[in-house]
Backbone as numpy.savetxt, mean C-alpha at the origin, in Angstrom:
# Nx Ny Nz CAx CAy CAz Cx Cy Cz
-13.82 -20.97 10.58 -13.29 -21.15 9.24 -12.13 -20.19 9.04
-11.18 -20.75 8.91 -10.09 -19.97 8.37 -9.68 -18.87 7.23
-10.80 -18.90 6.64 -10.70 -17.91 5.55 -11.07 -16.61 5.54
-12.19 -16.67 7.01 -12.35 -15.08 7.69 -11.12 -14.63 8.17
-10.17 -15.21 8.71 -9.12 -14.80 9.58 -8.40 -13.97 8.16
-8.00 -14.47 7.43 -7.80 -14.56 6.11 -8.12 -13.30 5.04
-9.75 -13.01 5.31 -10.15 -12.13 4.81 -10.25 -10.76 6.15
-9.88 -10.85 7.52 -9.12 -10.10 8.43 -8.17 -8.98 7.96
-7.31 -10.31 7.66 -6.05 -9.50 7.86 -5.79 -9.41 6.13
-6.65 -9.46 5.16 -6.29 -8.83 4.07 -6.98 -7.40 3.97
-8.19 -7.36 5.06 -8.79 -5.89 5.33 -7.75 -5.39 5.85
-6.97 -5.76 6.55 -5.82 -5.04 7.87 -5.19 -4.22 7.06
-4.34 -4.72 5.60 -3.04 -4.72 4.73 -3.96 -3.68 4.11
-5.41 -4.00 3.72 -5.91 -2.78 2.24 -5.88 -1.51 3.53
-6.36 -1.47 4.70 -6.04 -0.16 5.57 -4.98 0.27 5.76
-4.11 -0.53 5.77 -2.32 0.02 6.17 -2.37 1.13 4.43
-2.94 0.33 3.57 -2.03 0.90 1.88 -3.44 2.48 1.77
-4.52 1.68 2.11 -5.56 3.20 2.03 -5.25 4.20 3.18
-4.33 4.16 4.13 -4.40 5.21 4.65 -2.50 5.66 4.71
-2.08 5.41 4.66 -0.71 5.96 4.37 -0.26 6.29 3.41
-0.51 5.74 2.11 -0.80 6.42 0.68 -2.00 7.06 0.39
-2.38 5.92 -0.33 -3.30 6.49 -1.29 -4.02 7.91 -0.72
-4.90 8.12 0.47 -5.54 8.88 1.32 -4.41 9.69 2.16
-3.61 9.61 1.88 -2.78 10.79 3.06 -1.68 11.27 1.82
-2.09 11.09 0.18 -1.18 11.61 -0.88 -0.86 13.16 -0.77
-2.50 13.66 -0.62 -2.42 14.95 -0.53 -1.75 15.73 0.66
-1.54 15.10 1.90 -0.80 15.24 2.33 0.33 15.57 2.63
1.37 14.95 1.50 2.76 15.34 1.37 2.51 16.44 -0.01
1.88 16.23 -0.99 1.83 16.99 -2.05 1.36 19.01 -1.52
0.86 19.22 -0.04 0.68 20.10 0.63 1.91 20.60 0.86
2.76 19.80 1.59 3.83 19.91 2.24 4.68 19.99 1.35
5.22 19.55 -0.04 6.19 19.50 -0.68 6.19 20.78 -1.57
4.94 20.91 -1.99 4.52 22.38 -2.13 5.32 23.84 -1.77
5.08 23.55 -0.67 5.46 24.76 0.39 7.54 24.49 0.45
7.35 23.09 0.68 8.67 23.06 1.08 10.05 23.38 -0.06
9.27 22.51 -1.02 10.63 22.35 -2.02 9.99 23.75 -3.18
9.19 23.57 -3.23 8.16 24.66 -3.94 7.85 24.16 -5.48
7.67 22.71 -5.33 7.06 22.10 -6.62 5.54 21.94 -6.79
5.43 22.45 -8.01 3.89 22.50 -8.70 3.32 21.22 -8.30
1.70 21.23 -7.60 1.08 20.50 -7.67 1.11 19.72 -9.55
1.29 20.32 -9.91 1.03 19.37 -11.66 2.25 18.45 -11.68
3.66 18.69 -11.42 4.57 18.09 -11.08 4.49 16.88 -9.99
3.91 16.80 -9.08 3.22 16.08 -7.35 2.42 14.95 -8.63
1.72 15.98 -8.99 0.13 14.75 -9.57 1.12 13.35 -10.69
2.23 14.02 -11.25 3.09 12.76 -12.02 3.15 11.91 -11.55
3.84 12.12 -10.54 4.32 10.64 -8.92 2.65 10.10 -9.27
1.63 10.75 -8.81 0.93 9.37 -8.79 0.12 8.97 -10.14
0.42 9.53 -10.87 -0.21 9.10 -12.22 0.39 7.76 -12.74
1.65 8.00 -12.14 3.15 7.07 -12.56 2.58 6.36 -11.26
2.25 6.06 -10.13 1.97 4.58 -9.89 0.52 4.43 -10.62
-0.19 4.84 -10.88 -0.82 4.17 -11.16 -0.91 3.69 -12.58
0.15 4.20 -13.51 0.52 3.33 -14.44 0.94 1.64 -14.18
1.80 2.39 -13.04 2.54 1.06 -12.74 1.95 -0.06 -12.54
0.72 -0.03 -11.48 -0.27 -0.26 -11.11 -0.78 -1.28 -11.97
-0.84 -0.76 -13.51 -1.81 -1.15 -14.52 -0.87 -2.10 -15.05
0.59 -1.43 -15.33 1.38 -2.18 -16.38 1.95 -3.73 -15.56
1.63 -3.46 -14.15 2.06 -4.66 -13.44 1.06 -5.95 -13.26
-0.09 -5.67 -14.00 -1.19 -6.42 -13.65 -0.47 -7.61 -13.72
-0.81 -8.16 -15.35 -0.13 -9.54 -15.88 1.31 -10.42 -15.50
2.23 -9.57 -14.74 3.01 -10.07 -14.51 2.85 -10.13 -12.74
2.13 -9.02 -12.60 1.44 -9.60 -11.00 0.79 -10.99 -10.84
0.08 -10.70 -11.59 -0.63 -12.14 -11.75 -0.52 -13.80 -12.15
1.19 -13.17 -13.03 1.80 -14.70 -13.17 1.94 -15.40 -12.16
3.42 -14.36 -11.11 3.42 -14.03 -10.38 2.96 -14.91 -8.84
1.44 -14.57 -8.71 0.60 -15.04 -7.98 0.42 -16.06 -8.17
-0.05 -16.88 -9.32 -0.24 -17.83 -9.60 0.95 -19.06 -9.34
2.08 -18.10 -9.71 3.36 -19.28 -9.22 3.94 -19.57 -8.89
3.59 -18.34 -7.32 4.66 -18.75 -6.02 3.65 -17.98 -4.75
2.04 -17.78 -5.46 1.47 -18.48 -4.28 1.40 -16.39 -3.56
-0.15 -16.44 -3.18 -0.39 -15.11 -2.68 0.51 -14.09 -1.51
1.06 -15.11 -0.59 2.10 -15.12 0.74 3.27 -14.39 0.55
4.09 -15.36 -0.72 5.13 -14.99 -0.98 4.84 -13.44 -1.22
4.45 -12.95 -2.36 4.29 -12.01 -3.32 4.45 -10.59 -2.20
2.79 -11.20 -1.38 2.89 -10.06 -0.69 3.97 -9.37 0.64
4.81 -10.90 0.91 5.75 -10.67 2.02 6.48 -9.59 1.03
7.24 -9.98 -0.35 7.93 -9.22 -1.19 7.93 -7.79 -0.83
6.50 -7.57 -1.63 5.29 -6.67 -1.23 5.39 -5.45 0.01
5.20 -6.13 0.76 5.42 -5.51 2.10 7.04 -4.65 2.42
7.44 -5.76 1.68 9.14 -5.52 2.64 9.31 -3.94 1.24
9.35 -4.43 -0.16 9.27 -3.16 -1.30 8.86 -1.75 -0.75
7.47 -1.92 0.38 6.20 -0.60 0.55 7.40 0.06 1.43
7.65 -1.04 2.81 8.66 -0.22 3.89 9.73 0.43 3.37
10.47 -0.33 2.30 11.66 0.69 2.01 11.77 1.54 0.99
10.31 1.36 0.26 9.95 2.83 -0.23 9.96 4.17 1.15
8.68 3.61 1.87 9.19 4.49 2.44 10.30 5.29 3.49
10.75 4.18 3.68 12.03 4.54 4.16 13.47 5.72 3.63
13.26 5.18 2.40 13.96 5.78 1.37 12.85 7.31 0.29
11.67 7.32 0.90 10.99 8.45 0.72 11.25 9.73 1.54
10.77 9.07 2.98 11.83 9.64 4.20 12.81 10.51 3.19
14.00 10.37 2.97 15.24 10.64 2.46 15.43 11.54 1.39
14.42 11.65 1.13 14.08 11.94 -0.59 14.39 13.78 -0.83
15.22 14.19 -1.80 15.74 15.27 -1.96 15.63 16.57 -3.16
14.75 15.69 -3.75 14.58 16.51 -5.53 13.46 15.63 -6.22
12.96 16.45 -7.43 11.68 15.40 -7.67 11.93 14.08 -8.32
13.26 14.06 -9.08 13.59 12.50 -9.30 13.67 11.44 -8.10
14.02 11.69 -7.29 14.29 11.13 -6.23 12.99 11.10 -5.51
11.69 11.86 -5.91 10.13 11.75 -5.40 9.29 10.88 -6.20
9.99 10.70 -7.27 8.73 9.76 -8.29 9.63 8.67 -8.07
11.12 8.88 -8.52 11.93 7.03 -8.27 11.06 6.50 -6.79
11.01 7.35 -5.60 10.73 6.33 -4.14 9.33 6.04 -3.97
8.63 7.34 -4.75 7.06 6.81 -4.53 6.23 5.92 -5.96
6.95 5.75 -6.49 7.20 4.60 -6.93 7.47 3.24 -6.90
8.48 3.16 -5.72 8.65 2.04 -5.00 7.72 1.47 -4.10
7.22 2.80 -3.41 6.33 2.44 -2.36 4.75 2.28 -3.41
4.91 2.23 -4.17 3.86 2.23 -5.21 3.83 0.81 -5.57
4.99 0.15 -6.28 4.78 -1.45 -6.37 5.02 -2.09 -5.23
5.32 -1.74 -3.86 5.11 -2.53 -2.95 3.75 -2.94 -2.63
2.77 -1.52 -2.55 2.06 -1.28 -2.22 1.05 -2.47 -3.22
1.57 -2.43 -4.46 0.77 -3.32 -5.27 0.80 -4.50 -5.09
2.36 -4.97 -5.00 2.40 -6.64 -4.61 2.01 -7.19 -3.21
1.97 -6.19 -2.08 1.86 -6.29 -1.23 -0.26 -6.33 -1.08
-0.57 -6.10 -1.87 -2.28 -5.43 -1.84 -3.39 -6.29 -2.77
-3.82 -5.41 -2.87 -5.42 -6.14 -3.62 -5.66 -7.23 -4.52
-4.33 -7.48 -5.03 -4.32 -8.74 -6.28 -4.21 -9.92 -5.32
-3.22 -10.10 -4.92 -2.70 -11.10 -4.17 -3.82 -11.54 -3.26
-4.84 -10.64 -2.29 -5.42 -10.40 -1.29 -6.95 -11.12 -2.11
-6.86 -10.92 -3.07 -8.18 -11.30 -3.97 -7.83 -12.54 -4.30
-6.90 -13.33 -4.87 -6.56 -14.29 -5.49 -6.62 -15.45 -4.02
-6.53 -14.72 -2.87 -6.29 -15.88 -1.83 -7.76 -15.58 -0.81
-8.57 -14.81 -1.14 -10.09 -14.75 -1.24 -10.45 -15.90 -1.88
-10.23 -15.37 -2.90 -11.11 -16.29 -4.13 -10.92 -17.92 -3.99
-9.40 -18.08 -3.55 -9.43 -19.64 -3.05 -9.69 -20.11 -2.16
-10.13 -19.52 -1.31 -10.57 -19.93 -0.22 -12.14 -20.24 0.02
-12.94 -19.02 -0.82 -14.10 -19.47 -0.11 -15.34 -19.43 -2.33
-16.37 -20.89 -1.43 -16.89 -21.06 -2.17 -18.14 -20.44 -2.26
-18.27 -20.66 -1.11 -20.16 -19.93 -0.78 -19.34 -18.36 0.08
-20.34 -17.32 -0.13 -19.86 -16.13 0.62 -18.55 -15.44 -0.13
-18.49 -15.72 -1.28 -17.17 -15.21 -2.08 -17.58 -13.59 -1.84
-18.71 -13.33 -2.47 -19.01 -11.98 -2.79 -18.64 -11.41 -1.51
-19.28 -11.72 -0.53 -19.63 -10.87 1.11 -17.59 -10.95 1.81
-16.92 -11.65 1.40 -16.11 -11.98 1.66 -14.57 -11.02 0.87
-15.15 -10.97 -0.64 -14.38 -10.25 -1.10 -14.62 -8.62 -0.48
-15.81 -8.35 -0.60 -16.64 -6.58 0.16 -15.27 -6.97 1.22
-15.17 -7.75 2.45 -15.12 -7.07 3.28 -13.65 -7.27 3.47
-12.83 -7.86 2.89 -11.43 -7.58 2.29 -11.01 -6.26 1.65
-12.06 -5.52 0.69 -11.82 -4.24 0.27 -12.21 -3.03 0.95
-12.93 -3.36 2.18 -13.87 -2.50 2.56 -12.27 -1.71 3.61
-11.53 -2.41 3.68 -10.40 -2.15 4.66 -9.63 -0.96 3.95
-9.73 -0.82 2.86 -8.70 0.59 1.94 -9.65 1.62 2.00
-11.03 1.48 1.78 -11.88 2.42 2.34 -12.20 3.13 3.27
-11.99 2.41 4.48 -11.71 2.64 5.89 -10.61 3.40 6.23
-9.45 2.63 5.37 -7.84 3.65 5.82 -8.44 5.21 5.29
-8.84 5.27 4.83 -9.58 7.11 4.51 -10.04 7.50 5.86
-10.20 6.78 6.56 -10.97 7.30 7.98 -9.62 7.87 8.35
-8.38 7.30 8.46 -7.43 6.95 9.16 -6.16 8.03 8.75
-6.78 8.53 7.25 -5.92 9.93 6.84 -5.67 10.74 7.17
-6.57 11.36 7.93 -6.37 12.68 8.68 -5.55 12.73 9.74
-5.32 11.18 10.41 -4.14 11.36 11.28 -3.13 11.52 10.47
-2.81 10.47 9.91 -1.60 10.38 8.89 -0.78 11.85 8.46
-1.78 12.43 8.44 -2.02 13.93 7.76 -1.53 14.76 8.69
-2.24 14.76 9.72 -1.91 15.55 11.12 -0.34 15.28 11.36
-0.03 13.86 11.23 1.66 13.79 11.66 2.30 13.91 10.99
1.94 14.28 9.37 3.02 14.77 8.47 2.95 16.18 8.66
2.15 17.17 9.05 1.95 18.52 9.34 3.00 19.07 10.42
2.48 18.18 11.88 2.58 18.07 13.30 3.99 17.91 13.54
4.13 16.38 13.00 5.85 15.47 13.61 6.85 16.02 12.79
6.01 16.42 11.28 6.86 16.50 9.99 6.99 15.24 9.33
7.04 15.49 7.89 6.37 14.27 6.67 7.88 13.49 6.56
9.18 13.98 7.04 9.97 13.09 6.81 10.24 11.75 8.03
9.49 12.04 9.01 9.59 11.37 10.10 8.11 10.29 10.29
7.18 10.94 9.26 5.71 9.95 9.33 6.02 9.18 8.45
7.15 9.51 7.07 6.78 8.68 6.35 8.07 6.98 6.82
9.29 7.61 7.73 10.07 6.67 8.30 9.01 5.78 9.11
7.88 5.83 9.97 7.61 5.75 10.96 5.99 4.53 9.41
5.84 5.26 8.97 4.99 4.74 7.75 5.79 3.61 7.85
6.94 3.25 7.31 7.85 2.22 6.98 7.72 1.27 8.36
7.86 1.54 9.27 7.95 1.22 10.20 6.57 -0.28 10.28
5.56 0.71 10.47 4.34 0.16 10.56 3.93 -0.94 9.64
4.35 -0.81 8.76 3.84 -1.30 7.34 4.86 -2.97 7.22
6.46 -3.02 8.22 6.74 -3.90 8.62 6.46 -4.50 10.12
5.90 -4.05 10.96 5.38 -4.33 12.09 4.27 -4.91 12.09
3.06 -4.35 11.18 1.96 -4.72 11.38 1.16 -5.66 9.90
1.83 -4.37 8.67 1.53 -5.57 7.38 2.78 -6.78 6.88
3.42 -6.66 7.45 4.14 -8.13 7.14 3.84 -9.37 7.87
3.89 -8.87 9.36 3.16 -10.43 9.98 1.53 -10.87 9.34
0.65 -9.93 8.53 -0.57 -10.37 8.09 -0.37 -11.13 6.90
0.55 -11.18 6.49 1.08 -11.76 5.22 0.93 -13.06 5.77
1.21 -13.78 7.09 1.05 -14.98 7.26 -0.09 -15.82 7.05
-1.21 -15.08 6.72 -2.61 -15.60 7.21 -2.93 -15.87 5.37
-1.91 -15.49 4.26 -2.73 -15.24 2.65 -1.76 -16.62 2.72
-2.81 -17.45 3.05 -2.43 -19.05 2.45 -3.51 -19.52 0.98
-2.41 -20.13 -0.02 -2.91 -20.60 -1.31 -4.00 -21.21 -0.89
-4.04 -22.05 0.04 -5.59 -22.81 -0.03 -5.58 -23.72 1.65
């Protein structure tokens, strides 16, 4: 049945976004710390501010979805996350830290859990529940996957994990985008 493949590779996409963000935040907020010498209370904005975004994007996420279809959204999605971080990479002052992680913030959204749920949900009739778990269970998992993340922003240096973030996130979560078919 095609809708495991489906619910695969929407686990794949919630691990790419749980472990390069969300779970490896503290990460750079360590490092930026030290580097630029901005207050953790300043760091905690950037993500308060996606996850406004987060919130304020629901409804129009969701039009959205509804009317050009889970695929599209998240290819969008995907391509938004990479050149956040790409352009995070780059990043020079704290305007320039909340404008990019920000970006990589609504990628991360269009690219993630709405879309990933909405093409769950059409797909399967019996096994919805066990099906949706194991679509989310994949952002949970990217927490396993932080501490590397972590290690190579320490190790390689955070401006080169987070290029290399970008990287991945078109290598590996954009071709999964193929599999979030409407029905």
């Amino acid at each position: 049945f095609f809708g495991w493949y489906l619910v695969g590779a929407g686990s794949m996409v919630q691990f790419l976004i749980g472990a390069l963000v969300n779970n490896a935040y503290g990460g750079y907020v360590a490092v930026f710390t030290t580097e630029f010498g901005w207050s953790k209370t300043a760091l905690s904005v950037g993500f308060t501010l996606s996850r406004m975004e987060s919130g304020l994007l629901g409804p129009l996420q969701g039009w959205l979805t509804d009317r050009f279809g889970p695929r599209a959204i998240m290819r969008v999605g995907m391509v938004i996350f990479a050149l956040g971080f790409f352009a995070f990479s780059q990043l020079w002052n704290l305007p320039s830290f909340y404008l990019f992680f920000l970006l990589i913030s609504l990628g991360s959204s269009l690219g993630g859990f709405m879309p990933i749920t909405v093409a769950v949900v059409n797909w399967f009739d019996r096994s919805r529940g066990m099906a949706l778990g194991i679509s989310s269970v994949g952002f949970a998992v990217g927490g396993l996957a932080a501490p590397i993340v972590i290690l190579a922003i320490t190790d390689v240096g955070w401006r080169e994990t987070a290029f290399v973030s970008g990287i991945l996130v078109l290598v590996i979560g954009l071709p999964l985008t193929s599999f979030m078919l409407s029905r």
